[in-house]
Backbone bond lengths (Angstrom), bond angles and torsions (degrees), N, CA, C in turn:
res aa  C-N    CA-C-N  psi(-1)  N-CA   C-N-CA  omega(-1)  CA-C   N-CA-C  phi
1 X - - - 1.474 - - 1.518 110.89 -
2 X 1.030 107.15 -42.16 1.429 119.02 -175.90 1.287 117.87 -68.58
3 X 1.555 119.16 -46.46 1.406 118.68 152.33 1.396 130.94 -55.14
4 X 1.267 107.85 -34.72 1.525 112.10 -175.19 1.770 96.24 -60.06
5 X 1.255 116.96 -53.21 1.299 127.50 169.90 1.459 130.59 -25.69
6 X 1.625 99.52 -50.33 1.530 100.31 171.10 1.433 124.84 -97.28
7 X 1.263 96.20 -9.47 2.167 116.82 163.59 1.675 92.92 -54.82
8 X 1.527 117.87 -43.63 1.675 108.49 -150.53 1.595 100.39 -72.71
9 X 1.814 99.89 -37.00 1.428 99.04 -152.70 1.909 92.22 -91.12
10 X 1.200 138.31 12.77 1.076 119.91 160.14 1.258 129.05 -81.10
11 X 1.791 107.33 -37.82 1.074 124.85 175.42 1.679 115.00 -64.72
12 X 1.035 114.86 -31.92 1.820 133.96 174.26 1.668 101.59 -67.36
13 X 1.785 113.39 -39.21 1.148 104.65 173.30 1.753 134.48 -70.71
14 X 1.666 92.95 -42.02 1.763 119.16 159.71 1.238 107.88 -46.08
15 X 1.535 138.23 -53.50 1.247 133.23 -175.13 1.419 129.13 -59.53
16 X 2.074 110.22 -39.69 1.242 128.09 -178.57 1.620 73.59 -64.93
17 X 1.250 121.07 -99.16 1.525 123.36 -158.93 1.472 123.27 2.88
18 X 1.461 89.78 -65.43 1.932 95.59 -175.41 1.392 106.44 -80.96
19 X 1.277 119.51 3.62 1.752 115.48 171.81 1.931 88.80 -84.42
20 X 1.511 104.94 -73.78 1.600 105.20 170.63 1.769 111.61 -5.88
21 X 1.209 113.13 -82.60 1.543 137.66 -157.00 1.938 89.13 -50.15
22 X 1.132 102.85 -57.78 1.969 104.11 -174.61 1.454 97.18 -42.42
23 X 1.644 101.21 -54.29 1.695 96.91 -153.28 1.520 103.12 -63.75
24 X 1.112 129.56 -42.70 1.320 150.14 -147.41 2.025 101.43 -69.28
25 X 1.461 89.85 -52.24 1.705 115.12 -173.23 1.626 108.10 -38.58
26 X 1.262 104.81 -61.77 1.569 104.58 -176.13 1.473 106.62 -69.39
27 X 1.003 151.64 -10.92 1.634 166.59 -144.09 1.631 89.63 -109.18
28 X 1.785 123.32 -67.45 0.529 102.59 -153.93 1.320 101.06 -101.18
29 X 1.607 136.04 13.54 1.421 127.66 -179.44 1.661 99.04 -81.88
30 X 1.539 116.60 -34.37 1.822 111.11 177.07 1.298 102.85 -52.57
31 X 1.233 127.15 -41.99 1.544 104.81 -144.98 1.558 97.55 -108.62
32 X 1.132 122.95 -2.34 2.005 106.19 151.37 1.448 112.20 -100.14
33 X 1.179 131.09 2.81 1.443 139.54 151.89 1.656 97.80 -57.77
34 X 1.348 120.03 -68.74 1.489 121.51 -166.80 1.356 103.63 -51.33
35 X 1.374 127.22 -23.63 1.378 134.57 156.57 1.174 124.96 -64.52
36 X 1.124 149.62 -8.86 1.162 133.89 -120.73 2.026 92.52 -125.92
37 X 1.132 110.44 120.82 1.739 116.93 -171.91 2.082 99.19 -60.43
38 X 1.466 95.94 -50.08 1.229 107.72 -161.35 1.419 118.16 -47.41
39 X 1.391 139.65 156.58 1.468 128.13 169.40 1.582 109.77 -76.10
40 X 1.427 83.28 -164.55 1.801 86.23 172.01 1.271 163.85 69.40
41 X 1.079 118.34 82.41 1.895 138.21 -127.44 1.440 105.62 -39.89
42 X 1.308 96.29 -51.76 1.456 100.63 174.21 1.538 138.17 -118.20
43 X 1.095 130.45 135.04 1.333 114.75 -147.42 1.826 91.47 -140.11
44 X 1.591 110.54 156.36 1.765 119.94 178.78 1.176 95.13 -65.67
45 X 1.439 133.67 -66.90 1.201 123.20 -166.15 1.962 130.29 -93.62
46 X 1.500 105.32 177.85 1.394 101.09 176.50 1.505 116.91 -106.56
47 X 1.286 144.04 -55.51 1.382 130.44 148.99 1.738 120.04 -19.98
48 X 1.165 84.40 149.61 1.628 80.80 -173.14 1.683 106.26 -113.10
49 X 1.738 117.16 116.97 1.181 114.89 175.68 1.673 116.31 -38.08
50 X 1.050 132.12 -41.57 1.272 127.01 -162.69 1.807 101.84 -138.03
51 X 0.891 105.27 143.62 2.031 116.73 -179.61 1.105 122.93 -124.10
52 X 0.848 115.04 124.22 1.910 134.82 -151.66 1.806 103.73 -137.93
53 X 1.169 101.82 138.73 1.598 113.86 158.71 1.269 121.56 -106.89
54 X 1.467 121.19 36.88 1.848 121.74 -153.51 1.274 100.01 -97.64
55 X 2.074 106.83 -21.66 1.391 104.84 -167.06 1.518 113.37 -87.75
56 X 1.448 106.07 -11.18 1.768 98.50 169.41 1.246 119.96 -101.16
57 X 1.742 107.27 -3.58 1.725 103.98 172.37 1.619 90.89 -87.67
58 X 1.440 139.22 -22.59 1.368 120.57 165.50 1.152 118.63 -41.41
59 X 1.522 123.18 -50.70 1.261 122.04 -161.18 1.835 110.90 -100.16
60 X 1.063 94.24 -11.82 2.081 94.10 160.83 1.166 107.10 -99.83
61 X 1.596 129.42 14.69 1.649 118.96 165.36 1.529 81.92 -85.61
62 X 2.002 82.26 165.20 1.506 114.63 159.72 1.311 108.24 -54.91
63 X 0.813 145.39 112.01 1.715 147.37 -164.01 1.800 95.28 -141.69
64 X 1.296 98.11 93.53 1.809 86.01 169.66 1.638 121.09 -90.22
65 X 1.115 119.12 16.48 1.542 125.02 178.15 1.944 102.14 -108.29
66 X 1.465 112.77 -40.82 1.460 121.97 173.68 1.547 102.28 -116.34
67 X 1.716 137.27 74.74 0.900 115.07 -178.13 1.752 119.25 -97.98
68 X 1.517 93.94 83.26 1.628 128.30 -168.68 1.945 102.59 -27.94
69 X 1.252 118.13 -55.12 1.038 142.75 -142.92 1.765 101.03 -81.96
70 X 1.299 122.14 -45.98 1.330 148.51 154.77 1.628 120.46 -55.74
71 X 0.965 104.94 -36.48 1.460 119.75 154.52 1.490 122.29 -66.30
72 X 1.160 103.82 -43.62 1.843 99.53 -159.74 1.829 86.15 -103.95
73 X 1.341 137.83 19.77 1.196 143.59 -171.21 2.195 90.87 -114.52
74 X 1.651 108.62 -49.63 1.534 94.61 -177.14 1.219 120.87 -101.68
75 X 1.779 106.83 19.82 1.362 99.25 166.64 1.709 106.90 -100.83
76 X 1.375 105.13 -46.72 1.425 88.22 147.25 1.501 160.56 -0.55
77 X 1.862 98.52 -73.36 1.673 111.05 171.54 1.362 105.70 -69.76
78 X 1.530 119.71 -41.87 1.804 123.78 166.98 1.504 109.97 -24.90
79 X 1.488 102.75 -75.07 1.370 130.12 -169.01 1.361 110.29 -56.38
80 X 0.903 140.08 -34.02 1.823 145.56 175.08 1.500 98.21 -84.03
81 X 1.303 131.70 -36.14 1.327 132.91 173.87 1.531 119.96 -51.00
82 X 1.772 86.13 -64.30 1.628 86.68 -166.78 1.770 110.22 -86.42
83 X 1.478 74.33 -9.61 2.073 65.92 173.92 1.535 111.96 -69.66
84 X 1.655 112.46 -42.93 1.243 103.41 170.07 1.591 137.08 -58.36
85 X 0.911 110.00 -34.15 1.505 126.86 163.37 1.714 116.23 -58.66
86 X 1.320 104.03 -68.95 1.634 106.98 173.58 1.414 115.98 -41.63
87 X 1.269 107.68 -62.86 1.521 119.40 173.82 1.858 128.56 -28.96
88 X 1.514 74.14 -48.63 1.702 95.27 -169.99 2.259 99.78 -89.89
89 X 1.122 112.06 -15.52 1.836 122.46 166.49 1.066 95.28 -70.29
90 X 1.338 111.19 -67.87 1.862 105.80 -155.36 1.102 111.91 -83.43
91 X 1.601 134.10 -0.01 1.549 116.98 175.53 1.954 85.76 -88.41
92 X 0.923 126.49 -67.65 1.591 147.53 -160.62 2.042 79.77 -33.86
93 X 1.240 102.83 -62.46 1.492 99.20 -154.87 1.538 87.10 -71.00
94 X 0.839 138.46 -78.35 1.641 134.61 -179.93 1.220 110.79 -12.26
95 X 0.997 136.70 -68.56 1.765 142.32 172.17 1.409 112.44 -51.40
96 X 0.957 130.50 -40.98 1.409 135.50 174.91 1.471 114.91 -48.67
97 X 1.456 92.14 -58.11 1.615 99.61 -175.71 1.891 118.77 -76.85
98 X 1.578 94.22 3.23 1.499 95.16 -150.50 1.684 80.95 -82.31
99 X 1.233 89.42 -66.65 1.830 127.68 -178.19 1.555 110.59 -47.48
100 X 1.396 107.72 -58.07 1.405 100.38 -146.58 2.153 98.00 -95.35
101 X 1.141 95.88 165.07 1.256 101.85 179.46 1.025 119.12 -136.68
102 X 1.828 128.88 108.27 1.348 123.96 -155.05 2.019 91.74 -152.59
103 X 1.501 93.06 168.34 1.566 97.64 -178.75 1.644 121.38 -72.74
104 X 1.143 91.83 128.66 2.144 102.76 -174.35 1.059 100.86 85.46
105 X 1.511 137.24 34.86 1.114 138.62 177.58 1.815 106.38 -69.46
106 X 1.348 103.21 -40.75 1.640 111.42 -160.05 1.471 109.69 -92.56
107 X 1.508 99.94 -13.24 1.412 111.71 -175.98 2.083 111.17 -81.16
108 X 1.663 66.43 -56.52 2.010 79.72 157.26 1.428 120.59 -37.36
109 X 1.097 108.66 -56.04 1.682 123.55 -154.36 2.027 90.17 -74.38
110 X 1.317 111.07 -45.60 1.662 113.26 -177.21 1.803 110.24 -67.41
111 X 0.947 111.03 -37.91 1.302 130.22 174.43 1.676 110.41 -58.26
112 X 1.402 116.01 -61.95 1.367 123.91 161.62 1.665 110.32 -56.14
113 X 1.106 140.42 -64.70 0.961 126.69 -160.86 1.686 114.26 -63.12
114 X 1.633 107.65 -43.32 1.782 106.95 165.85 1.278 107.23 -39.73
115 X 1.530 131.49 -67.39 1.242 127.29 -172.93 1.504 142.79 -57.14
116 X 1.695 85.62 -13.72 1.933 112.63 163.56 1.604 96.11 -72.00
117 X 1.240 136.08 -30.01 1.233 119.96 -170.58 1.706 128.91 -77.49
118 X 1.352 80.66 -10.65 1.773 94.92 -176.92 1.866 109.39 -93.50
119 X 1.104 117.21 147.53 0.914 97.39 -156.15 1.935 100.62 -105.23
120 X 1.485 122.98 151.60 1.489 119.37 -159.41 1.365 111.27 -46.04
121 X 1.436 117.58 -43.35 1.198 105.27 -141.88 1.894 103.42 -90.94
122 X 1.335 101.14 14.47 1.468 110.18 147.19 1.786 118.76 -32.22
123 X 1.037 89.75 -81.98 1.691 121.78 158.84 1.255 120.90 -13.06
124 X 1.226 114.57 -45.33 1.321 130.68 -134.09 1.721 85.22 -71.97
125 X 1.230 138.16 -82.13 1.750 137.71 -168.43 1.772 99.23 -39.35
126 X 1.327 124.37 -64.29 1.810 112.40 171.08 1.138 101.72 -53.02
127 X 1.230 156.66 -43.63 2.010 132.90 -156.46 1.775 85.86 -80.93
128 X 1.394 119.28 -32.05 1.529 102.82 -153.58 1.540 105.06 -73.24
129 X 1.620 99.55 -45.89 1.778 107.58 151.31 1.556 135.99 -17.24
130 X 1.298 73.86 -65.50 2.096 81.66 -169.14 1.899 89.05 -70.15
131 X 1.291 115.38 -59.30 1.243 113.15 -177.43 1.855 125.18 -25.75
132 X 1.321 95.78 -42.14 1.414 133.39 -176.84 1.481 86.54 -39.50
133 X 1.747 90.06 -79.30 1.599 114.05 -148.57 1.535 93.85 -53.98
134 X 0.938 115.44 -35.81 1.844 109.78 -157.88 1.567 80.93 -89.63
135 X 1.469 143.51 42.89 1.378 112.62 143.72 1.734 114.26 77.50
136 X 1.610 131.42 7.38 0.896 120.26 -138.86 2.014 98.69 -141.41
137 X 0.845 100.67 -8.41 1.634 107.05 167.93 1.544 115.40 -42.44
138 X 1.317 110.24 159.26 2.060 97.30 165.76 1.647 107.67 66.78
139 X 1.367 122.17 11.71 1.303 107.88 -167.23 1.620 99.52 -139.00
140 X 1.450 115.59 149.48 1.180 123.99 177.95 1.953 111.04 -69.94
141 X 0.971 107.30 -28.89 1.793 111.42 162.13 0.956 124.76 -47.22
142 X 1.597 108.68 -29.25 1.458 114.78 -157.02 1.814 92.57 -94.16
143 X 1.307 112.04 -20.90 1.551 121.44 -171.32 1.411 92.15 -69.45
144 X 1.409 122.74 -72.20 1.404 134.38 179.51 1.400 118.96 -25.61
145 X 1.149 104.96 -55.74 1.503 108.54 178.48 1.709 138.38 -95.21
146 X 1.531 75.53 3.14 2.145 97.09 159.99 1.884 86.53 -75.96
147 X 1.968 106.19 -87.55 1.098 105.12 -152.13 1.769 111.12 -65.40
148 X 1.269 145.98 11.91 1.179 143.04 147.00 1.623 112.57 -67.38
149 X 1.168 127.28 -57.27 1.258 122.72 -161.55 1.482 110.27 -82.78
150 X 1.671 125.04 -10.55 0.891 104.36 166.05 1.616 122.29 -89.37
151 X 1.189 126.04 22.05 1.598 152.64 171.62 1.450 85.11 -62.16
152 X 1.209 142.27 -56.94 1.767 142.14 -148.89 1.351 90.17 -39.33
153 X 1.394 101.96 -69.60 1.404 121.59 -171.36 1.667 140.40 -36.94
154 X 1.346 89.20 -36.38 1.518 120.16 -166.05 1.654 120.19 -98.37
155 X 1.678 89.08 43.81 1.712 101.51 -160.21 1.698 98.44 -95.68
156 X 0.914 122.96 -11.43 1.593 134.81 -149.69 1.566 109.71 -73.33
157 X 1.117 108.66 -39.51 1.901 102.27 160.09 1.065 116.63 -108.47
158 X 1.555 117.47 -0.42 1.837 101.56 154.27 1.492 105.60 -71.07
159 X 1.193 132.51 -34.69 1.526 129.42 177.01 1.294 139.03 -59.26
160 X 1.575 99.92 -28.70 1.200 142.21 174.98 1.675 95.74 -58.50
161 X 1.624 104.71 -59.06 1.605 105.24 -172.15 1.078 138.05 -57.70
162 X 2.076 95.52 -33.66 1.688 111.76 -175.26 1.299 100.18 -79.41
163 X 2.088 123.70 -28.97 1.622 92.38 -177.48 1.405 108.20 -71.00
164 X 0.711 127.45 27.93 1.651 120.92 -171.94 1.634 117.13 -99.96
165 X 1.821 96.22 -30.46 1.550 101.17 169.73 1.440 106.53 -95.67
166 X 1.552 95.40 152.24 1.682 111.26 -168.34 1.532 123.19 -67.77
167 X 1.463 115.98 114.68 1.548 115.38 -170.81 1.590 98.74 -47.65
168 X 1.129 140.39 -34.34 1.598 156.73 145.02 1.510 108.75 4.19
169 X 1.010 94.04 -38.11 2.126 95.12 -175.82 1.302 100.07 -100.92
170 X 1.790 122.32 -47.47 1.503 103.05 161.78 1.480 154.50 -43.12
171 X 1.543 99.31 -31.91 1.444 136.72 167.63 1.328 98.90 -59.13
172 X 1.547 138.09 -60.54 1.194 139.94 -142.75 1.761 107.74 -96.56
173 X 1.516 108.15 -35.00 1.051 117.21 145.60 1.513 132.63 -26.78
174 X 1.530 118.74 -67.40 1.231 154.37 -151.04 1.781 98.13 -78.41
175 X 1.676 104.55 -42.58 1.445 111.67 -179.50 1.453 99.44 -79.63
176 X 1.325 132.19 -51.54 1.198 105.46 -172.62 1.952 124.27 -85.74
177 X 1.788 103.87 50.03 1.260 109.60 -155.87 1.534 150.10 69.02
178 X 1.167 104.37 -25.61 1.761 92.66 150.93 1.509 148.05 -29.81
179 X 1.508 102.03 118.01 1.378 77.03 175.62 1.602 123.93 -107.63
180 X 1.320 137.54 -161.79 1.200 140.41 -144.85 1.577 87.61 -57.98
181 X 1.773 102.55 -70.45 1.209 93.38 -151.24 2.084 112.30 -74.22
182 X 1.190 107.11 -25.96 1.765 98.81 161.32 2.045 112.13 -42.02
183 X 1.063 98.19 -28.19 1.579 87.42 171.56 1.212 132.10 -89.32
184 X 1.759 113.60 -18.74 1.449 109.32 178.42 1.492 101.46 -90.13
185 X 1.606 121.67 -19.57 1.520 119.79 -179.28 1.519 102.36 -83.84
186 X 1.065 126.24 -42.22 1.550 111.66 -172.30 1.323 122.78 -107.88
187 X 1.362 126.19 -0.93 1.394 147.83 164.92 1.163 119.00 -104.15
188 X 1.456 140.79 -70.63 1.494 153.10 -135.30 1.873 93.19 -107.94
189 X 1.278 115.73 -27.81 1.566 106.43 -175.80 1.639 99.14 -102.32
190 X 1.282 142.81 -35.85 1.343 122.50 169.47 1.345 117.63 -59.39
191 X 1.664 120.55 -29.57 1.420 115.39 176.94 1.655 108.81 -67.26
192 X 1.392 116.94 -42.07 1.310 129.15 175.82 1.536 132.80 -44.58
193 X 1.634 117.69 -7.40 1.050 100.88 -144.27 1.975 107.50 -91.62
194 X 1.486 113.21 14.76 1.134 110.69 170.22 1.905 107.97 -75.83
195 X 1.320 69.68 -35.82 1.882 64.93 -163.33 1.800 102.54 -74.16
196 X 1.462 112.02 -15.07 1.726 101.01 173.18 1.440 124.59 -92.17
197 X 1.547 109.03 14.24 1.415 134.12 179.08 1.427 88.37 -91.09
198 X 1.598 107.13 -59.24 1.692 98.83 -160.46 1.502 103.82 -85.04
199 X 1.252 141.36 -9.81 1.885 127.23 145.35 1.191 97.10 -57.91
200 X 1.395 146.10 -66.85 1.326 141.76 -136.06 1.613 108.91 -55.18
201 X 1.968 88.92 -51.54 1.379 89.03 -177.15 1.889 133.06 -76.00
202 X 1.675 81.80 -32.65 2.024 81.89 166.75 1.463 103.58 -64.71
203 X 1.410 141.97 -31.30 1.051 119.08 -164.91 1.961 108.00 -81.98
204 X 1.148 103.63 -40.13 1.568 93.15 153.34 1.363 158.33 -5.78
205 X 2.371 95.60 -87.14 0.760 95.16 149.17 1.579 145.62 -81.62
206 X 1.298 129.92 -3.51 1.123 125.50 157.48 1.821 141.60 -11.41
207 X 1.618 110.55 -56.39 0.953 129.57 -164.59 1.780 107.83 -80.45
208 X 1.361 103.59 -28.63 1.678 121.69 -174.23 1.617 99.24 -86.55
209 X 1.741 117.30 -25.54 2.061 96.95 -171.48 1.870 84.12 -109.05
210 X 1.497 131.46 -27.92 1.590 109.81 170.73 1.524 121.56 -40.53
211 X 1.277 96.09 131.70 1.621 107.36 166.92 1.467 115.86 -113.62
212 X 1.851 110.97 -44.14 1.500 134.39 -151.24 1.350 93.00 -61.10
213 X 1.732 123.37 -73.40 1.043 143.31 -175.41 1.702 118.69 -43.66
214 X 1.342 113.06 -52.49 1.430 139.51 -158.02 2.045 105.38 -81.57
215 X 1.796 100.43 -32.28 1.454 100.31 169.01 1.791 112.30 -88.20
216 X 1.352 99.00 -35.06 1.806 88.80 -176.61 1.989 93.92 -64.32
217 X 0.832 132.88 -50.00 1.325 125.36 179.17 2.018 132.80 -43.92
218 X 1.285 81.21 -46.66 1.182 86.07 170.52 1.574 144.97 -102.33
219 X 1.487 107.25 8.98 1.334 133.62 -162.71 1.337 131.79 14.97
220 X 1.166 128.64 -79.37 1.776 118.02 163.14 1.201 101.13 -135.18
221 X 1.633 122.35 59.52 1.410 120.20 -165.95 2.146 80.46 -108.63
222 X 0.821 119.56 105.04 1.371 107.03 -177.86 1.545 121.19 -62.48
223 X 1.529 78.31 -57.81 1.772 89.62 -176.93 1.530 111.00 -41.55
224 X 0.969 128.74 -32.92 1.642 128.60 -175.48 1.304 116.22 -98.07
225 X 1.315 118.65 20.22 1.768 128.59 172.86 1.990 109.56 -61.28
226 X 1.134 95.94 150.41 1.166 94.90 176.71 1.690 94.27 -107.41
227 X 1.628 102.08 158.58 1.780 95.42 -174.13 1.821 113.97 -59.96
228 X 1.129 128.41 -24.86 1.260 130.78 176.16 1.790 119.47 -52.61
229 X 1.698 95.17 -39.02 1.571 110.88 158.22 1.641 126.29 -74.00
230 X 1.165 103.54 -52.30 1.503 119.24 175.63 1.173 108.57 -45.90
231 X 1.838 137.23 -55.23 1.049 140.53 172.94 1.241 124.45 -52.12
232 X 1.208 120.08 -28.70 1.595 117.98 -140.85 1.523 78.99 -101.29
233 X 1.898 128.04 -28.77 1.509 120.75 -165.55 1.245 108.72 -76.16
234 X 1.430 121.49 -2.44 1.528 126.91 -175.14 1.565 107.30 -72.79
235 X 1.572 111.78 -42.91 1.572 131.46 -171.99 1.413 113.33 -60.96
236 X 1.421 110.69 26.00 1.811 112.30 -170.42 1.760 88.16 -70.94
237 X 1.827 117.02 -179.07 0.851 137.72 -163.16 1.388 102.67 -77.29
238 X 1.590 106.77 -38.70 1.322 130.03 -153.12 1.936 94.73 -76.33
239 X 1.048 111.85 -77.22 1.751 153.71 161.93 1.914 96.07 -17.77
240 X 1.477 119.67 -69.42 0.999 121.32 -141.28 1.512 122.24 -49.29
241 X 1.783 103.66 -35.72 1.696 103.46 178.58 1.666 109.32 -63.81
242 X 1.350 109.77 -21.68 2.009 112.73 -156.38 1.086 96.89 -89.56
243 X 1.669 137.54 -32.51 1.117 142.08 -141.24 1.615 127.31 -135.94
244 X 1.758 89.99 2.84 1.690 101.73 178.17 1.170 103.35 -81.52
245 X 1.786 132.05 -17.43 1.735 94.54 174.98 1.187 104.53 -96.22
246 X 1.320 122.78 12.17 1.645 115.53 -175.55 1.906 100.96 -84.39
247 X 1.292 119.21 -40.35 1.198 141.28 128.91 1.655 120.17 5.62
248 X 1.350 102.71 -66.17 1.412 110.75 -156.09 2.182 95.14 -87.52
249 X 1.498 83.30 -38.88 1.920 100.12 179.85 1.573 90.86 -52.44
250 X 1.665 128.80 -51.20 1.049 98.38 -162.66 1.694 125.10 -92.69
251 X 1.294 119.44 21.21 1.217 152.59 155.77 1.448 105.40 -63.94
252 X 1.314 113.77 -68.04 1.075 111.39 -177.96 1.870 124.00 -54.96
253 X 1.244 103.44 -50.65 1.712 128.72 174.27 1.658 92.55 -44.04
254 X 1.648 115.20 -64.74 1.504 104.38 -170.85 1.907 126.68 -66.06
255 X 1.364 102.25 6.55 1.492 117.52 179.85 1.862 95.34 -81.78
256 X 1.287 106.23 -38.64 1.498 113.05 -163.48 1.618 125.84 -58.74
257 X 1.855 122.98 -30.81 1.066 116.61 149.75 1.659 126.89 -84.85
258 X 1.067 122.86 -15.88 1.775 131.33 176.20 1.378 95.34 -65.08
259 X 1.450 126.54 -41.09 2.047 119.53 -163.03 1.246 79.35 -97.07
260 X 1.194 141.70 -35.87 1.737 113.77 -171.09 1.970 119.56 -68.52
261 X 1.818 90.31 -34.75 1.702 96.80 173.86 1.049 89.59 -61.29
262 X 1.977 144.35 -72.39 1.292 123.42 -143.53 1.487 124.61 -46.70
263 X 1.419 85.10 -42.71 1.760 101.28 -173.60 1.565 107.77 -52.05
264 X 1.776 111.99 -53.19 1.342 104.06 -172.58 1.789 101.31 -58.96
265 X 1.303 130.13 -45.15 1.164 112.25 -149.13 1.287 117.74 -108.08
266 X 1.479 102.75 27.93 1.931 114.83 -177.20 1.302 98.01 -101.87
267 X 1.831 140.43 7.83 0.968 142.63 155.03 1.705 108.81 -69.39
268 X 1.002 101.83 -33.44 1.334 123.75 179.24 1.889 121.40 -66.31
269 X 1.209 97.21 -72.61 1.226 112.33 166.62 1.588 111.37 -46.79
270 X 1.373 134.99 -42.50 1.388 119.46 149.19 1.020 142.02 -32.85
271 X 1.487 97.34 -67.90 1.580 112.68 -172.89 1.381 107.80 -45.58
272 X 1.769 112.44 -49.03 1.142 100.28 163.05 1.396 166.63 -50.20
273 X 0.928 86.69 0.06 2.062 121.29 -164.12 1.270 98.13 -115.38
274 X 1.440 130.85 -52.03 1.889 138.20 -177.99 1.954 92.64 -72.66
275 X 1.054 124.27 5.42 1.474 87.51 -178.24 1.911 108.24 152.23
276 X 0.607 100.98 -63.38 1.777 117.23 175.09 1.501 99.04 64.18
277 X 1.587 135.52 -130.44 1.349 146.37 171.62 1.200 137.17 -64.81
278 X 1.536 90.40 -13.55 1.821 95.18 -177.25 1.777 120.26 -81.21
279 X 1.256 83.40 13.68 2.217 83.15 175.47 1.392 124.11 -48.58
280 X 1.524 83.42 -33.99 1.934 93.56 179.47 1.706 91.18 139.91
């Protein structure tokens, strides 16, 4: 029995492993590519005969045809934008619907969820339209307020989370004077904070892996590319052997604020899970 036991958990261990090694592989073939001296898109091997840093001083030079630096500066202000915004839609609307109980509530909720089924970039020729009309194309505002407003929508496992905490603390709240909103700020959002780690962070990264949205918007306005655009114009026919590890460097560069938010806010995402407000 006892052997059979540690037969199971080796094989359970071998499996995580070679799942590990897949995930890991492409992770780590970009970033010694971004190294890599040699030319040439594609190459037999994965180590790189020779190691160079030329491909990230390419892309932190003044480069006015790839201006790398300008790029990874307005996807950025996007990205702090709409995360803040999204973040702060979908918890507000999430709680609302969790908590509150008002007329067309259920109708709402069926209505929203059909329209989760379609997928955005439906949209995409009407938003560029209306965008149009209001003067607002070519502009990082116009980014903000694609990926913010489609947060409305995207309430469905923040809701998921709040029914999960006990109307029980609201109730008890409520008796000893609280009102609505003293309970979602000092009760309902410290318990919350896994699930405002995980809006925070999809709403984040969003703005850094869009392309669809972010090129019909901005048309050949360069300077206002977001890096998801900026990158992809490097991959011309002409470009592709000279410029795929500069390419791959900037793959790598856009990993660098997404792992730094996690890190800050996976302290977070604990706390929330061990315990949050309810100590007493």
């Amino acid at each position: 029995m006892e052997k059979n036991r540690k037969s199971s958990k080796i094989v359970i261990y071998a499996a995580l492993i070679f799942l590990a090694a897949i995930w890991v592989f492409p992770i780590l073939w970009i970033f010694l590519t971004s190294f890599r001296a040699e030319g040439g898109q594609f190459v037999s091997y994965i180590i790189p005969k020779q190691f160079t840093l030329d491909h990230y001083k390419f892309l932190f030079t003044n480069n006015s045809s790839y201006p790398f630096l300008k790029w990874f500066w307005n996807t950025l202000i996007v990205a702090i934008a709409s995360c803040l915004l999204s973040t702060a839609i979908t918890i507000s609307m999430a709680y609302v619907l969790s908590r509150l109980r008002f007329r067309l509530r259920k109708e709402f909720l069926k209505v929203a969820l059909v329209l989760n089924m379609f997928p955005g970039f439906m949209s995409m020729i009407a938003v560029y339209y209306i965008l149009k009309a209001l003067n607002l194309t070519q502009s990082l505002l116009a980014l903000v307020l694609i990926y913010s407003s489609g947060a409305a929508l995207a309430f469905y496992i923040a809701k998921g989370f709040f029914d999960t905490i006990p109307t029980s603390l609201d109730e008890s709240a409520m008796i000893d004077g609280a009102t609505k909103f003293e309970i979602f700020t000092k009760i309902t959002i410290p318990l919350s904070k896994p699930i405002i780690v995980y809006t925070a962070l999809q709403a984040f990264m969003m703005p850094w892996m869009d392309f669809i949205f972010a090129k019909v918007i901005m048309g050949d306005k360069v300077e206002k590319y977001t890096v998801a655009i900026g990158l992809y114009s490097m991959m011309t026919r002409d470009n592709a052997d000279n410029l795929y590890m500069a390419f791959t460097a900037g793959c790598v560069i856009i990993a660098i604020p997404i792992t730094l938010l996690f890190i800050f806010l996976q302290k977070y995402y604990v706390e929330g899970i061990t315990g949050g407000s309810v100590k007493g």
